[in-house]
N, C-alpha and C positions, 0 to 999 in steps of 0.2 A: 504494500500500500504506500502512496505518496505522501498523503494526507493521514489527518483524524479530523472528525467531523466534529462541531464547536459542541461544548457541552448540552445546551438546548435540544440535540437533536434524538440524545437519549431517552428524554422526557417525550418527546415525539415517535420511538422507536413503542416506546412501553404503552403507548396511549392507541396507536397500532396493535399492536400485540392484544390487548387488553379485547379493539373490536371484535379482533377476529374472534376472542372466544365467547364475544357476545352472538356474533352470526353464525358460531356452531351450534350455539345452545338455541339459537329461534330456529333454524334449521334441524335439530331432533326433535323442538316442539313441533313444528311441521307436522316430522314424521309421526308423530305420536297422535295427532289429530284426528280424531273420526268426525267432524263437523266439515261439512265442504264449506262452511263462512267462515269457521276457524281457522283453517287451512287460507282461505283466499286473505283475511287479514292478516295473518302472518306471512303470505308470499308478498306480499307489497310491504310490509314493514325490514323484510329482507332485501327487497330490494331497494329501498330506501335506502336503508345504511352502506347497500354495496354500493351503490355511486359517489355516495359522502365520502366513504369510506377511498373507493380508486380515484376521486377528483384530489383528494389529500393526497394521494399515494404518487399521483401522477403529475399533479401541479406543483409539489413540493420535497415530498422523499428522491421522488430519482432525480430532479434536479440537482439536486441538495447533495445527491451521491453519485451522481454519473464523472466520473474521472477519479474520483476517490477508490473505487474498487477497483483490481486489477483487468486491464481490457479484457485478457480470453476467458474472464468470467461471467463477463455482461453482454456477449454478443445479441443486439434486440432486446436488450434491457430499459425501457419498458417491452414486453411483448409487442412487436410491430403486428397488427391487426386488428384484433376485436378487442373491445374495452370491456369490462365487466359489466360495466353501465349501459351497453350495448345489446347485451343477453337479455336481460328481464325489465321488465316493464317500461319500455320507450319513452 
């Protein structure tokens, strides 16, 4: 590595870290759902937080990191194509 990313971005890494295990856990309540309005309220509350979630990710993490990590690690880091935010609910 060339860099270390400023201390702030720690607090940024774990606040990340933290959604995702908020979107695994609405994503097993999902599964867990026998209500198709249950079900439908919580696919839209998931995909809510996934675009908050990849607009953070993409508007400011990989900026934030892109020349800091080693190149033949990042080739297409962000993934070049489809956005998360792109998948569900337009």
């Amino acid at each position: 590595m060339s860099a270390k990313p400023a201390a702030g971005h720690n607090d940024a890494i774990a606040l990340l870290k933290a959604d995702h295990r908020k979107i695994e856990d609405l994503f097993e309540k999902f599964e867990a759902a026998k209500s198709a309005d249950l079900k439908q309220t919580l696919a839209h509350e998931i995909c809510v937080k996934l675009k908050i979630h990849t607009l953070v990710e993409e508007e400011i993490s990989y900026p934030t990191f892109r020349g800091l990590i080693e190149d033949d690690v990042t080739p297409g880091f962000p993934p070049v194509g489809i956005r998360a935010g792109q998948l569900c609910c337009a």
